[in-house]
N, C-alpha and C positions, 0 to 999 in steps of 0.2 A: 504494500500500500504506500504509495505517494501523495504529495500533496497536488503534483502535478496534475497524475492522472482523476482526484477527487475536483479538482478546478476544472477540467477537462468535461468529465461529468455531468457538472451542475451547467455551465456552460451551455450545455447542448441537453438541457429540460430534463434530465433524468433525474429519477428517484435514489436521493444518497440513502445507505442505511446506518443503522445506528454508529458502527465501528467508525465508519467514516467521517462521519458528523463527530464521534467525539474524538477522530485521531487531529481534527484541523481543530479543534478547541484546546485541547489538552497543551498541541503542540506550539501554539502560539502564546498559553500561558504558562509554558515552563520556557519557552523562547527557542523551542527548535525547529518551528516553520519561521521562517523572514515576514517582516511584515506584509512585503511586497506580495509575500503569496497570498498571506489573509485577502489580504485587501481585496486581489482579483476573485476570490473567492466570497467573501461579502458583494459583490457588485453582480457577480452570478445569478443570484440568491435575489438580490436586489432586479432582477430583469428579467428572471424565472419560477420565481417563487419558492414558497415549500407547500407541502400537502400535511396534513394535520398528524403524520404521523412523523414527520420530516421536523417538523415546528416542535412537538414532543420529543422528540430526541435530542436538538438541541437547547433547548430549557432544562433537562436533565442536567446535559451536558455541564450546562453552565453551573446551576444548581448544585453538582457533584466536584464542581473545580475548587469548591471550600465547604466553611464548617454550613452543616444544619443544624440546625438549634433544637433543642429537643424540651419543649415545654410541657411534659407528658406530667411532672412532677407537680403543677400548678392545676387545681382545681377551674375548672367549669370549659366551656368551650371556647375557645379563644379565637379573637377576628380583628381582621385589620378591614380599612378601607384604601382604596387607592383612587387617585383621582389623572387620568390623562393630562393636565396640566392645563390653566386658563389664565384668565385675566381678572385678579380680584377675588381670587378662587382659595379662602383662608379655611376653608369649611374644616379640614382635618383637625385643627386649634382648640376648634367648638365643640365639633363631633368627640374626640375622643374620653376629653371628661365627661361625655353625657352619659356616655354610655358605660364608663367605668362607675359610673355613681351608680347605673342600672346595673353591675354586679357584674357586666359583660369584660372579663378580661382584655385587653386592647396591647398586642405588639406591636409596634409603631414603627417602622425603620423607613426614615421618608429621603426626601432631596434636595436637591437645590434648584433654583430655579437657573435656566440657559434661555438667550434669547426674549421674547416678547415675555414668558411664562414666569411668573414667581415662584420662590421653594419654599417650603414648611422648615424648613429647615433656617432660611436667611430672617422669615418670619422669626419664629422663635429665637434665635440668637439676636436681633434686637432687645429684648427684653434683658437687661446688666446682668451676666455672670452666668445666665443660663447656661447648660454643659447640655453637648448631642453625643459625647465623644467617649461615653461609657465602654468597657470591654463588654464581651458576650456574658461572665460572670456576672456582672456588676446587672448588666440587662435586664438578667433572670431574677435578681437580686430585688431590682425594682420594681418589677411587675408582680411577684408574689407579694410584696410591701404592700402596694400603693393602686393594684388592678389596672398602671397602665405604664407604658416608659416610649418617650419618646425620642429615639435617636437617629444619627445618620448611618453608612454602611460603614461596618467596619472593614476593615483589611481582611478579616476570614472571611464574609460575606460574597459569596458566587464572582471572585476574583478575576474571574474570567471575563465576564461582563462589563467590568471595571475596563477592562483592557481593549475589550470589541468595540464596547461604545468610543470608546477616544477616536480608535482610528475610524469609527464611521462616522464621524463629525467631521472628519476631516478627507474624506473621501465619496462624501455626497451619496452616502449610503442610510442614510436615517432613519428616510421618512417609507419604510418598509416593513410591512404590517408583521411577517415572520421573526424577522429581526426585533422591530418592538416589542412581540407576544415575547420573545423569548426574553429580551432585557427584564421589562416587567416582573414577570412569574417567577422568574429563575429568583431575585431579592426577594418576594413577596412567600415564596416558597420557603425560604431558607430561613425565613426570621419566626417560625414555631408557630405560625397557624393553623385551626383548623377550619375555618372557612371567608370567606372573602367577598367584600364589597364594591364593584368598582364600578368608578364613574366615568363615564366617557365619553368627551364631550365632542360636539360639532358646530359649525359655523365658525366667524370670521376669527375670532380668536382663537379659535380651538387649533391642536398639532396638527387631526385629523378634519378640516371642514368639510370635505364631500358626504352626507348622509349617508349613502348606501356603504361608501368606504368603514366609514364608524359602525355601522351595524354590521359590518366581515370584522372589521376589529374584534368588539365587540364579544361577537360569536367562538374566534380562536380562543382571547382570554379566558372565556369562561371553558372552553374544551379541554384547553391546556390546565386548567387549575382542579377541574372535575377527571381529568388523566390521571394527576397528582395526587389524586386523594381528598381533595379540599370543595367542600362546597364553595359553588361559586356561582354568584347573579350581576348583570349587570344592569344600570342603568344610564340611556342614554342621553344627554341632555343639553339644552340649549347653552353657546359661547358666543353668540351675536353680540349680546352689550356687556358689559364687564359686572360682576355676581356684586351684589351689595353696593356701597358707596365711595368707598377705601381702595385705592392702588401704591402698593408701596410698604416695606416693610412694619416699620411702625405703626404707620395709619392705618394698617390691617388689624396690628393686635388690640389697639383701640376700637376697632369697629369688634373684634371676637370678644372685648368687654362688655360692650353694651349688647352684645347677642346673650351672653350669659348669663346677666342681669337679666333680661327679658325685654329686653328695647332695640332689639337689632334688626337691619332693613328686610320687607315683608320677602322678597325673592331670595335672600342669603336663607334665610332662617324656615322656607317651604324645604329649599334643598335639604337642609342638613336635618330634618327633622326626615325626611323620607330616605336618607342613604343611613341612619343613625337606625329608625325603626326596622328597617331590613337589618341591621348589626345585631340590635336585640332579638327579634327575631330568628336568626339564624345561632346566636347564640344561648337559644332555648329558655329565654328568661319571659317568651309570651309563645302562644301558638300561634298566630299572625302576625303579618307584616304591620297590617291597621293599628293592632293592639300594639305594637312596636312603636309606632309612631307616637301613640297617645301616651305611652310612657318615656319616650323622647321629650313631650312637651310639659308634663309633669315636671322632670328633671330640672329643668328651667325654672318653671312654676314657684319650684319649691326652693329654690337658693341651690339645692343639692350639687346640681352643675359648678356651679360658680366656684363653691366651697373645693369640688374635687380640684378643678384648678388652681385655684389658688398653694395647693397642696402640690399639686404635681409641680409646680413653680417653685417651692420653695425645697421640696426632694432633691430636684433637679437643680438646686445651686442657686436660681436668680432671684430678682428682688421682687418682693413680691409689694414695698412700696410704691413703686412705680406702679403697679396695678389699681392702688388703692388709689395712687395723685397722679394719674396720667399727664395733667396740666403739668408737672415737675420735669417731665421730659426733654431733654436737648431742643431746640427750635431750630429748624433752617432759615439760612441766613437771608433766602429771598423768599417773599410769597408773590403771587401776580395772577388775579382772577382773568376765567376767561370772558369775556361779554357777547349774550348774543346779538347779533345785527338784524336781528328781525324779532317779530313776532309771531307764534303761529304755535304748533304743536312738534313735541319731539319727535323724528318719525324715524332717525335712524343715530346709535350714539356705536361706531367701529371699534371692536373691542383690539382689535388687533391692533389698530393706530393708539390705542388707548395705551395698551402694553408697551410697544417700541416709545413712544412719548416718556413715559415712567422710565424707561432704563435710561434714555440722555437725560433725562434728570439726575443720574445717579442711584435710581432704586433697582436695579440688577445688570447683567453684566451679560459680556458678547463672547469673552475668553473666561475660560475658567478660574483663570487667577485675577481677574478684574476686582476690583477692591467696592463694594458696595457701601452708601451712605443709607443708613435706618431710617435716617427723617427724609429722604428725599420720596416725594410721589405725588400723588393726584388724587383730591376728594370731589366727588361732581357730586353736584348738588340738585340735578331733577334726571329724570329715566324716562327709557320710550315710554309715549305716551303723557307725557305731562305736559302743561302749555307753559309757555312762557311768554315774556315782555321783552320786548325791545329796550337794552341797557343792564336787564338782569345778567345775574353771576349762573354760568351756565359748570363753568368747574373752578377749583383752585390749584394751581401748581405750588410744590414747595422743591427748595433746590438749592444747590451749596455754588450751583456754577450756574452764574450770571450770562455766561455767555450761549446758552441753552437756551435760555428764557423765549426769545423772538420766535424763534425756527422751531421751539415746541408747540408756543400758542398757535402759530401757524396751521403747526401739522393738526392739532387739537377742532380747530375750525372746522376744518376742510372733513373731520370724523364726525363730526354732528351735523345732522339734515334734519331742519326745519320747517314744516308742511303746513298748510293752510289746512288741512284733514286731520283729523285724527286716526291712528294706524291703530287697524285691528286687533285685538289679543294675539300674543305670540306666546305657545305653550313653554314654559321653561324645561318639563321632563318630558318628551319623548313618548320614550317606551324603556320597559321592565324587560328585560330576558333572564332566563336560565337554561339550565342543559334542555327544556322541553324545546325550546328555541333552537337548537339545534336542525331538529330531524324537520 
């Protein structure tokens, strides 16, 4: 077996089998294929696909290239949520103490944000002194504590993946649903769960915008997680305008304050009440999903939420003053509303223009080691559908670099269309799958 002849292969549409799949995996994370071979070999794959058992093998793959986590020793059924990536999209913050207050164990091993997309991860290290950076002991350590821990991947964590992603950022190989399914599951596999929530978005913000595309996404995830052992449902869901009010690290975790409290924007807080009640739900604490949801809102209700968080904050190292005095927070050094030029009703606010805007501000990053500012981002202050006045505040930029400011409001503009009509309801969830969706 070569790498040659397995590039050869894929190349010319054929069906790898498993040997194969794991000898280019293996071989590129102990370093004995050349990059150069991956890569043609990723582009393959990228131009011919895989078949669901092609896609299974290498999610293993990956999966088996470091440690798995063996949460067997922790009482009740344990579930993560995972979200495709969006704009505004803090829900995981919210989601997990709700559902750790509802008894549902919660392993958490999340990201960073790249590109347009923010990470849970850049979120939560806003917050002073917060730690993501716990070993696999320590993980275990805090979730039997505390019913949830939230961190990044560590180095034992499907290493492999670590290493495929890099070079397929950098060889135009990304946006490849096999590729994805396997990135994904191969992390979400590895971190001790037993069943799984994921959200997956489409439209203009989203990784994935083509509908149908999202709904093949969508489908491998959930084949590839129910291969594995793990229950797994997916929900598909609108990325057209940016989730809640908040873009930008800090002004997220302010906005997942006031969700916890019980005051958070009405489309953040449907979402995360419906991927939260599926969490319970599947982790046996209701017989329905419904019932899921209504103990999601409960949580809220009752402070219980809040309290979990606040706890996992202070577990996890940071200050949980900052929580209590948001207003004590760093300020950035420019603000600059946007104004609209018309009157009329919202009829379209580009979530994608929304997100690239926020990263020249300084709220995320193009290169992996790009240095991000907490306080830099965007709070908009009406949503499709609301009218507005000629002169009103349509958003607020905040921002460390002045020289952004023009050519962001700019860009900011030209994202929001202003209609003499008012634009019909546009559903936020989609649709529900699980393995019945399948066949």
């Amino acid at each position: 077996m070569t790498a040659y002849e397995i590039i050869t292969a894929k190349r010319d549409g054929k069906e790898l089998t498993k040997d194969q799949i794991e000898f280019m995996v293996n071989g590129f994370t102990d370093e004995s294929i050349p990059a150069y071979q991956v890569s043609s070999w990723l582009m393959a794959i990228f131009l011919n696909g895989m078949n669901h058992e092609e896609m299974h093998f290498y999610t293993q793959a990956m999966l088996h290239s470091g440690e798995v986590v063996d949460l067997s020793e922790i009482a009740g059924v344990k579930v993560d949520k995972h979200s495709t990536g969006g704009v505004g999209d803090k829900v995981s913050i919210i989601l997990a103490p709700i559902a750790a207050a509802a008894g549902v164990p919660v392993p958490m091993i999340s990201g960073r944000g790249l590109g347009h997309t923010g990470g849970t991860l850049d979120k939560l290290e806003s917050i002073p002194g917060f730690r993501i950076d716990y070993d696999i002991a320590e993980y275990k350590e805090i979730i039997k504590e505390m019913g949830v821990c939230l961190i990044g991947q560590t180095s034992t964590i499907a290493p492999a993946d670590k290493k495929l992603y890099a070079l397929r950022d950098v060889t135009a190989t990304v946006q490849s649903i096999p590729l994805i399914c396997g990135s994904i599951m191969s992390k979400k596999l590895a971190e001790g769960i037993d069943a799984l929530v994921l959200d997956v978005k489409t439209g203009h913000g989203a990784f994935m915008q083509d509908y149908n595309k999202a709904i093949d996404l969508a489908k491998n995830l959930i084949n590839i997680g129910e291969k594995g052992g793990k229950k797994t449902v997916a929900f598909l869901t609108n990325m057209d305008e940016p989730l809640g009010f908040a873009v930008g690290n800090w002004l997220e975790i302010k906005e997942c304050i006031d969700c916890l409290k019980g005051k958070g924007p009405a489309d953040l807080m449907e979402l995360t009440h419906q991927l939260c009640g599926a969490m319970i739900w599947l982790g046996e604490e209701t017989k329905t999903l419904e019932e899921g949801i209504e103990v999601s809102k409960r949580m809220v209700q009752s402070g219980k939420a809040w309290k979990k968080f606040l706890e996992i904050v202070e577990r996890q190292e940071g200050s949980t003053d900052v929580l209590h005095h948001p207003e004590t927070y760093p300020k950035a050094k420019y603000t600059k509303p946007l104004i609209a030029q018309s009157a009329g009703c919202i009829k379209e606010i580009n979530s994608l223009e929304v997100g690239l805007s926020a990263v020249s501000l300084g709220a995320g990053r193009i290169q992996w080691d790009d240095k991000i500012d907490p306080k830099a981002g965007i709070v908009l202050h009406k949503k499709v559908g609301d009218e507005v006045l000629e002169g009103e505040e349509l958003m607020t930029i905040f921002t460390d670099k002045p020289g952004e400011i023009d050519s962001v409001l700019e860009r900011l503009e030209k994202a929001v269309q202003i209609s003499n009509e008012r634009p019909g309801p546009k559903k936020l969830i989609y649709k529900f799958l699980d393995k019945s969706s399948l066949s």
